[in-house]
Steps between C-alpha positions, in 0.01 A plus 500: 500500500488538866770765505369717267281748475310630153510832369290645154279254453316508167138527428560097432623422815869460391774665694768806322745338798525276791713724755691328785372579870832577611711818388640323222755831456691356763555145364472330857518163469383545092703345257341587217240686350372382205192706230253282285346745233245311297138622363398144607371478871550123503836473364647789711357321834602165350864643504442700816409182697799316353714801677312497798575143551873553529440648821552834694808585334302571231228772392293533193331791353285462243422746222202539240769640209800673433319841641432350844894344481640844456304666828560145704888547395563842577367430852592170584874334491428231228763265422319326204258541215263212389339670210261357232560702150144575369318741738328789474619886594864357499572199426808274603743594257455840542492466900867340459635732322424740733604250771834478340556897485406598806542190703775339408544271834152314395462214314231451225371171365259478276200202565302487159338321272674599192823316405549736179859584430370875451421525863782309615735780345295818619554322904897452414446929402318549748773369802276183557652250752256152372271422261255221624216366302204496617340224688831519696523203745509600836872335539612714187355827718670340836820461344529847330422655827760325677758565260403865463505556907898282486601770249288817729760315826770531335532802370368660818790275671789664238366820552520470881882379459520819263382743737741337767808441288451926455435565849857253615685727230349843586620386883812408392547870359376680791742322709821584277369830500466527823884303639649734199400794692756686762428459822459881570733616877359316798649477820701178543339454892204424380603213227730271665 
């Protein structure tokens, strides 16, 4: 809580988001940033707090509902969604759907209290990642986050190795372009 600061606070007191006091943009020392959306102020802090505790690695950002989500993602480099389904304006399902075509890199989970197979289907539509019912224990919440920031590592680590397995073959072309090249006239003094 100490690293934060809030921005939009309601008429109720609650906060739209809970923005780190660093420039997050540049990911210094930030492993992952993580966005609670829920209409309920004391289960979006609960889950905020649980975040909070994993240390500095870590931000949260907290969101009243899928509206607030949208404005937070578009300006903030969110890694993952916790999302309740029922909110108002736009409500989780919608908000991962829209996650999932414009955002493909984020992962959505769903923390609700309704286990109906009807919802369970619309997140596997909608590009969901988890489905956790709700009261989710806070080892259930610690355990998805670590698991979701392994996967985040490693594909960030294969897509380093990519981007250097292309830069070691674009090398290796320049240089058998360049030794396939003749050596225009040059005067043999100076080249021993």
């Amino acid at each position: 809580a100490g690293r934060g600061m809030e921005r939009g606070a309601a008429a109720d007191g609650s906060c739209a988001a809970r923005l780190p006091m660093t420039d997050s943009r540049k990911g210094e020392g930030v492993s992952m940033h993580i966005l609670i959306v829920d209409d309920e102020p004391m289960v979006r802090s609960s889950v905020a707090r649980i975040v909070n505790a994993l240390g500095e690695t870590y931000v949260a950002y907290e969101a009243n509902d899928g509206e607030d989500a949208i404005t937070i993602i578009q300006e903030e480099p969110i890694d993952l969604v916790i999302t309740d389904i029922r909110m108002p304006a736009v409500d989780g399902l919608q908000l991962a759907d829209i996650v999932h075509r414009l955002y493909p890199h984020i992962r959505v989970v769903l923390l609700t209290g309704y286990s109906e197979f009807e919802y369970a289907l619309s997140a596997l539509h909608s590009g969901v990642y988890e489905y956790l019912l709700k009261p989710a224990s806070r080892n259930s919440l610690l355990d998805l986050i670590r698991k979701v920031n392994e996967e985040l590592l490693q594909e960030k680590t294969q897509h380093k190795l990519g981007k250097l397995r292309e830069n070691i073959v674009m090398e290796k072309r320049i240089q058998e372009m360049l030794y396939d090249l003749p050596v225009p006239h040059a005067d043999k003094d100076l080249f021993p």
